[in-house]
C-alpha positions in Angstrom: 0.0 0.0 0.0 1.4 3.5 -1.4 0.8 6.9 0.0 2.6 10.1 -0.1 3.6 9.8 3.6 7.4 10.4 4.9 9.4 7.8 5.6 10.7 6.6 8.8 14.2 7.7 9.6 16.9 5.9 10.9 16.6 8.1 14.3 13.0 7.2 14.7 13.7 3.8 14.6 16.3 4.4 17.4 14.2 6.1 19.8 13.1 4.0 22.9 9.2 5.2 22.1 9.6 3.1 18.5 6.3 0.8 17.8 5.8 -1.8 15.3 4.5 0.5 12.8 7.4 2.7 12.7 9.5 -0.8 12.2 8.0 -2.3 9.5 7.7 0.9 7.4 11.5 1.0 8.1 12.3 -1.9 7.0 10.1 -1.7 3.9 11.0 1.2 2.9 15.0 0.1 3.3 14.8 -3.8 2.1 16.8 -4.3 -0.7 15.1 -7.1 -2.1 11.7 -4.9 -2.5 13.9 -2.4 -4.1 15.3 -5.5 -6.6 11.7 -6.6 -7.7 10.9 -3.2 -8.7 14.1 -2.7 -10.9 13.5 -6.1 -12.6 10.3 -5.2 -13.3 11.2 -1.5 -14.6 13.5 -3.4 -16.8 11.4 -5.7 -18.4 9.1 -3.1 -18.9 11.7 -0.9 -21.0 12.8 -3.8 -22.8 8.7 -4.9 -23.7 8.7 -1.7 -25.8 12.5 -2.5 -27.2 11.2 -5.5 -28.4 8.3 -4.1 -29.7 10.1 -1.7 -32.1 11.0 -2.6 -35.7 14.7 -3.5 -36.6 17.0 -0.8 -37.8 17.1 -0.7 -41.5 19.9 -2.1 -43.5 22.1 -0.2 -45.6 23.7 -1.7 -48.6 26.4 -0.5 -50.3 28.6 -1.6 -53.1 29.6 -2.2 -56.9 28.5 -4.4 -59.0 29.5 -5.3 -62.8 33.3 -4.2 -62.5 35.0 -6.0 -65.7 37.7 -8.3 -64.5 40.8 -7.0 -66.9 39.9 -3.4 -65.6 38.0 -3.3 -62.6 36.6 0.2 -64.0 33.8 1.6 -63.7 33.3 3.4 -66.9 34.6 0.9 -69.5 31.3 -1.5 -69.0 27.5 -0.3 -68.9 26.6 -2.5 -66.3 29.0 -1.2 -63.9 27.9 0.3 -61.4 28.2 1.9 -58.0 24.7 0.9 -55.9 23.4 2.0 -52.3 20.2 0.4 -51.1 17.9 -0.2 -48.1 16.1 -2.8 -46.4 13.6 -3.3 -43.9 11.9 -5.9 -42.6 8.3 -5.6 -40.6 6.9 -7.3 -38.1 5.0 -10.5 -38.5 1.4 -9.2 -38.5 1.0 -8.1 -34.7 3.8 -10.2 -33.1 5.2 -7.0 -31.9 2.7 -5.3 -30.5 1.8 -8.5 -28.8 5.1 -8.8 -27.4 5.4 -5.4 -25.9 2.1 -6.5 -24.2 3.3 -9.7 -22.7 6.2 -7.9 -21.7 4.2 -5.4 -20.0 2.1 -7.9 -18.4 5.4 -9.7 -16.9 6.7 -6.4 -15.6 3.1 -6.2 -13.5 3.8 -9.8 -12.2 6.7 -8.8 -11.2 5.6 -5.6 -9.6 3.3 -7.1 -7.4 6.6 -9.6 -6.2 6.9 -6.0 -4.4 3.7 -6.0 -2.8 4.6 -9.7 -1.7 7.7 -8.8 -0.3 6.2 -6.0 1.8 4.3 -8.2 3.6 6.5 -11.3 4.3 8.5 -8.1 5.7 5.7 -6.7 7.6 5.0 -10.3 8.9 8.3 -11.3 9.6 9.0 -8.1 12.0 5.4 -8.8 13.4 6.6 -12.4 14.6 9.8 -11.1 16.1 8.3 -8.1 17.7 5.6 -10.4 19.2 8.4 -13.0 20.4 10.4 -10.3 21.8 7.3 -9.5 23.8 6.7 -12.7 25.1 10.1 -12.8 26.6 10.3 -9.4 28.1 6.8 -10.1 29.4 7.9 -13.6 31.0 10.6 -11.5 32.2 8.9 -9.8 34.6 6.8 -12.5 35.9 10.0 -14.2 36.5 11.5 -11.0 38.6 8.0 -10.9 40.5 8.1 -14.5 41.2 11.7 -14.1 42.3 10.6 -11.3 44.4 8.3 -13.2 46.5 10.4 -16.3 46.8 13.2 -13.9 48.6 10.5 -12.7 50.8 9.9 -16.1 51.5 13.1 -16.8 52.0 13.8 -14.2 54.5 10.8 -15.1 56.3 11.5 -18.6 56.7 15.1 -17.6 57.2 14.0 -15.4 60.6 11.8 -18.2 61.3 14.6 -20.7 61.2 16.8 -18.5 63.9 13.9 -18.5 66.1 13.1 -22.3 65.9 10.3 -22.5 63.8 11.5 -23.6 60.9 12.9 -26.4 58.9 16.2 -26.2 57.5 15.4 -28.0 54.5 12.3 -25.0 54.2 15.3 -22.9 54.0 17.6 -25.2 51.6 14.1 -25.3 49.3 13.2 -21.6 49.3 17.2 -21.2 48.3 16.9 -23.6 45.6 13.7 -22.3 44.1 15.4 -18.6 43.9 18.6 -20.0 42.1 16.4 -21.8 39.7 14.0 -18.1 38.9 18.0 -17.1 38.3 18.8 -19.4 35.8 15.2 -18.9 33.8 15.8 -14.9 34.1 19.9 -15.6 32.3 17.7 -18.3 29.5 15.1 -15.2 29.3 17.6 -12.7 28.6 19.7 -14.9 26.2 16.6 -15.5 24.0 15.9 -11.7 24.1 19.5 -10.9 22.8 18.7 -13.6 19.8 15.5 -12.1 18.9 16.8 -8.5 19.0 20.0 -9.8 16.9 17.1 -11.3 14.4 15.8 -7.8 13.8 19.2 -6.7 12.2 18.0 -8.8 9.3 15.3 -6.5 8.6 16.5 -3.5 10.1 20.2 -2.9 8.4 23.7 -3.5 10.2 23.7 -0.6 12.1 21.0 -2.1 13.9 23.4 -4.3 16.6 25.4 -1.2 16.4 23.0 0.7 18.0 21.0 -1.5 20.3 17.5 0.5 20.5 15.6 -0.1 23.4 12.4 -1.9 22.5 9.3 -2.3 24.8 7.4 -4.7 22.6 4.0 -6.1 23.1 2.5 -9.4 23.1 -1.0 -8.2 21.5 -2.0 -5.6 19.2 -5.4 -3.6 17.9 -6.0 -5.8 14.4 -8.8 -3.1 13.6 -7.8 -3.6 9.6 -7.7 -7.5 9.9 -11.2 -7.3 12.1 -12.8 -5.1 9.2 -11.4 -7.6 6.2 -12.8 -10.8 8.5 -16.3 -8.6 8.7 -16.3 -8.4 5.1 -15.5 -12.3 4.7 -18.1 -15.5 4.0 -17.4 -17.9 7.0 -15.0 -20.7 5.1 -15.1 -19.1 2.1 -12.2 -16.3 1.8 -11.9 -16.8 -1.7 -12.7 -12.6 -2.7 -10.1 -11.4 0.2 -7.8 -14.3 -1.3 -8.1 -12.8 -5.2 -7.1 -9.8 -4.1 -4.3 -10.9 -2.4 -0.4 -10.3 -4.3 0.2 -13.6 -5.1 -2.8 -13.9 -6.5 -2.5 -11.1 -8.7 0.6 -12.8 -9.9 -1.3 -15.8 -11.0 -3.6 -13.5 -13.0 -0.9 -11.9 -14.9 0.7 -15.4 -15.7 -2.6 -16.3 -16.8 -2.8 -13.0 -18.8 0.8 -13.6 -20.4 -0.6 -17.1 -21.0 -3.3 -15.7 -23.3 -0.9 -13.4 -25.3 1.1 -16.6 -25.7 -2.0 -17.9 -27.6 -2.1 -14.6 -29.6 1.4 -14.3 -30.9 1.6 -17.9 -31.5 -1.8 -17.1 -33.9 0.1 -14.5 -35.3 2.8 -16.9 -36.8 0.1 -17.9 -39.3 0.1 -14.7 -41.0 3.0 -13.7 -44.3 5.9 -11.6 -42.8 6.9 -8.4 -45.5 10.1 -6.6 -46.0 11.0 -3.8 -48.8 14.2 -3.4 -50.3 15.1 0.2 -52.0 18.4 0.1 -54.4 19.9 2.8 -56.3 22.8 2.2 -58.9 24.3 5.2 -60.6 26.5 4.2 -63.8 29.4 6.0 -65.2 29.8 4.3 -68.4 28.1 5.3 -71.8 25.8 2.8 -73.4 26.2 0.8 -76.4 25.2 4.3 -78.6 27.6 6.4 -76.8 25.4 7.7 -74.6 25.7 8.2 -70.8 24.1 5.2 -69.6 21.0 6.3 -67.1 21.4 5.2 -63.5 19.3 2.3 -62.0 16.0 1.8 -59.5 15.0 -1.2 -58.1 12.6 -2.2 -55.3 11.4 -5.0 -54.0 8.8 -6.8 -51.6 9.1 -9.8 -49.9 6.9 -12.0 -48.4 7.5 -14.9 -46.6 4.4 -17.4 -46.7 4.4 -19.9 -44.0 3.2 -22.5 -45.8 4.4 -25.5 -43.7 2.8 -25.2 -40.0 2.3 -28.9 -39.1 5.7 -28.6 -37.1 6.3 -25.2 -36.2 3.2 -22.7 -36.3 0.5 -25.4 -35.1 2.8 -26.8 -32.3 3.6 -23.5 -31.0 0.0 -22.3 -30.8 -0.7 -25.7 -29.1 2.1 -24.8 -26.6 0.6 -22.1 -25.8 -3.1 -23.0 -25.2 -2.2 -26.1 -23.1 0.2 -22.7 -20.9 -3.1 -20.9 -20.6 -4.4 -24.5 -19.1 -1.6 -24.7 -16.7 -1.4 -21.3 -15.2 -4.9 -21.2 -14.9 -4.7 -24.6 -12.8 -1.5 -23.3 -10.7 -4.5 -20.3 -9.6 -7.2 -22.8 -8.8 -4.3 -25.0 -6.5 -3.0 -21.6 -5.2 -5.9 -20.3 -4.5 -7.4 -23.6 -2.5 -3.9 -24.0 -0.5 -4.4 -20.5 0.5 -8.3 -20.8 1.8 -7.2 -23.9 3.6 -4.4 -22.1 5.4 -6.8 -19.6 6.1 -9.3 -21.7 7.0 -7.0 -23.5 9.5 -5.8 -20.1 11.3 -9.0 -18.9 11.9 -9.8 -22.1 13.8 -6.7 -21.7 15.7 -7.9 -18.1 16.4 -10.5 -19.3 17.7 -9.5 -22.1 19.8 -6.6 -19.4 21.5 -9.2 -16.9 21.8 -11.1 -19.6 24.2 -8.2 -20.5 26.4 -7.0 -17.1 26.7 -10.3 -16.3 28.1 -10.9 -18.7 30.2 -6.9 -18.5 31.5 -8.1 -15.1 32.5 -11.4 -15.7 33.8 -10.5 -18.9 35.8 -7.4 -20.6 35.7 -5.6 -17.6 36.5 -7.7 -16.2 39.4 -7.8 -19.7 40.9 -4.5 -20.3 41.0 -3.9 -16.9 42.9 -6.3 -17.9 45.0 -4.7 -21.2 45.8 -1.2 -19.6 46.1 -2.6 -17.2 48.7 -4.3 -19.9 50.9 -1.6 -22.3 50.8 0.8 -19.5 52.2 -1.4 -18.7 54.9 -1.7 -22.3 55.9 2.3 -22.7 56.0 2.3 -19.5 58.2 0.1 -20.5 60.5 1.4 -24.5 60.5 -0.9 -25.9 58.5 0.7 -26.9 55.4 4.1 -28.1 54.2 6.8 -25.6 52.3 6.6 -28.2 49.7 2.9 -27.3 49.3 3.7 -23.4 49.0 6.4 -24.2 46.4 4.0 -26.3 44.4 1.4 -23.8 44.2 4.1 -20.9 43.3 5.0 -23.2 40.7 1.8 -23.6 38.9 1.0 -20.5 39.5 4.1 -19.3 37.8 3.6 -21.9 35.0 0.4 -20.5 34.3 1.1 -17.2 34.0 3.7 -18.3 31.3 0.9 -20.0 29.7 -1.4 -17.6 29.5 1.4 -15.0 28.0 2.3 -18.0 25.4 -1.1 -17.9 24.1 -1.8 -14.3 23.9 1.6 -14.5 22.1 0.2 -17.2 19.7 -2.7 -15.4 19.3 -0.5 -12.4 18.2 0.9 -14.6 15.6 -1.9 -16.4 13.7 -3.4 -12.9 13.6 -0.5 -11.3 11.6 -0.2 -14.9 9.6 -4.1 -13.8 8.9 -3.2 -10.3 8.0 -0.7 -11.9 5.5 -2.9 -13.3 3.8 -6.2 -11.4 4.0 -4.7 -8.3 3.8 -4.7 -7.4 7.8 -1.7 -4.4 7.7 -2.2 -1.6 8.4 1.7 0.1 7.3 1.6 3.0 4.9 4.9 3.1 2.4 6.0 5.0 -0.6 6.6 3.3 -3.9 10.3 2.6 -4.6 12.6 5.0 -6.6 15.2 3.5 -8.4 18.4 5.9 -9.6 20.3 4.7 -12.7 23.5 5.8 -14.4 21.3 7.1 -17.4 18.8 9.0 -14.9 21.9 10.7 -13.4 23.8 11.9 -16.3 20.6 13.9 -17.9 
């Protein structure tokens, strides 16, 4: 999606306030591969209209006549000195046909840009969500930590006074060395993420080391108003429209032209040829001999198609067949992907909700009573680490599945057309745009 809207700067992008937004129109607007596409498909589209301009004429020039005792041009009337032309047309429409195939390759490529924009928009929105997770996870961890020192100090005093266990004590110690090692895990998967984002992001991006507060859920308002619009099972219009899908059309468009310059093989190619010879000799009266004009016209009549024309055009038709099959099978892998992501939508939306609702509030619940029963003697240390435990696991669980949700929503917005970024289209600067 084009619009005439600035483009993200490299300071933005290094701010500690930087969103998702802000990252994938960075990156889009900097990936070199997008840029690539476009220039391949700028080129084909110069060289459609090369192709689909006649040949430069030929010039002929030379003698003809010259006597073999002599070689001069004035002792024989039919020496002469000649200079012609000759040019040779196109074979019915063939070329017009082929600047329009070329034309329609150059859009298939084009919209390889629009593809690569959002396997760039996705990619970032998988990374940013993972990053999220972690950073989320986190803090649980420090809280959880937290308490367990609190618990530790606690039993600890309780242990100098006699009411304690010392194996309460080794347990509360053993529980806080294991919350260290998750928290060093935690931050070694953050460092990998944040290293995965150079990818998309430049080399300076290690360099610099941003600060990113990234989410684990975001507002899908432009995925929500393309599902609105959508028949349940049945995202086969949101799926048309989609990049790939425009490919498939354009192949099957190219396909078709295929068909139309393979027709136009049937038809006589012409060429003219032009010829001037001036004379220098006098004729057989004495008088200067007068110079020479020819012209001609050729034809060539394909006569003989069994092999060539007819095969061709049969090439072609069966083409027009096959891309319009490699649609259908695109099209139905697509709606089944789709198909399958919404049910996984679903089925997170569920558990999410009911993590939040009950498991979650429960297991507080439980964590609290259990600590007030080891307080006042009534239940084991074992029991309070047990509860922390689940409690703790989840938590993780519930983060893990408003990360997943996170992700089959921008999978969805890959391929329903979710995004929401806002991009210019790609300039590309050549040697021959510089010099001029």
């Amino acid at each position: 999606m084009y619009a005439n809207l600035p483009v993200v700067s490299k300071q933005q992008i290094q701010q500690p306030s930087v969103t998702l937004s802000e990252l994938i129109e960075y990156a889009i607007a900097n990936d070199a591969n997008r840029m690539q596409y476009y220039a391949q498909s700028q080129s084909m589209r110069e060289s459609g209209i090369a192709s689909s301009t006649l040949k430069d004429p030929v010039l002929k020039v030379g003698v003809g006549g010259l006597p073999t005792d002599s070689f001069a041009l004035d002792q024989d009337p039919m020496s002469n000195v000649s200079v012609g032309l000759m040019q040779q047309f196109g074979r019915g429409s063939t070329l017009d046909l082929q600047n329009q195939k070329a034309q329609q390759q150059a859009n298939g490529v084009e919209y390889q840009v629009a593809v690569r924009e959002l396997e760039v928009a996705n990619s970032l929105s998988q990374l940013w969500y993972e990053l999220g997770f972690q950073q989320q996870s986190e803090r649980v961890l420090r809280e959880n930590q937290q308490l367990m020192r609190e618990m530790e100090r606690f039993i600890q005093t309780n242990y100098a006074i006699g009411n304690s266990e010392s194996q309460d004590l080794i347990q509360a110690q053993l529980q806080v060395s294991k919350l260290d090692d998750k928290l060093q895990a935690n931050r070694q998967m953050q460092a990998r993420i944040v290293s995965q984002f150079s990818e998309w992001l430049g080399p300076t991006w290690l360099a610099q080391q941003p600060q990113i507060t990234a989410t684990t859920s975001s507002d899908w308002y432009e995925l929500e108003r393309q599902l609105s619009r959508a028949n349940q099972r049945d995202y086969y219009p949101l799926l048309n429209r989609h990049p790939m899908a425009r490919i498939a059309d354009v192949q099957i468009s190219a396909s078709e032209t295929q068909v139309a310059i393979a027709q136009e093989a049937y038809k006589p190619q012409f060429g003219v040829e032009a010829m001037y010879a001036h004379r220098r000799a006098n004729n057989m009266r004495g008088e200067p001999a007068p110079d020479l004009l020819s012209a001609y016209v050729t034809m060539d009549i394909p006569l003989f198609t069994g092999n060539r024309q007819d095969k061709n055009h049969t090439a072609a038709e069966y083409q027009v067949v096959a891309s319009k099959s490699s649609k259908d099978a695109l099209l139905s892998q697509m709606n089944a992907k789709v198909n399958a992501l919404m049910m996984d939508r679903q089925n997170l939306m569920e558990r999410t909700e009911r993590y939040r609702q009950n498991l979650l509030p429960q297991a507080q619940s439980r964590t609290q009573a259990v600590e007030r029963g080891y307080q006042n003697n009534t239940s084991q240390f074992s029991d309070v680490i047990t509860s922390a435990t689940d409690e703790l696991a989840m938590e993780l669980e519930a983060l893990r599945l408003e990360t997943d949700l996170s992700l089959v929503n921008s999978n969805l917005a890959y391929f329903l057309g979710g995004f929401a970024y806002r991009v210019e289209q790609p300039t590309v600067s050549t040697s021959s745009n510089t010099s001029q």
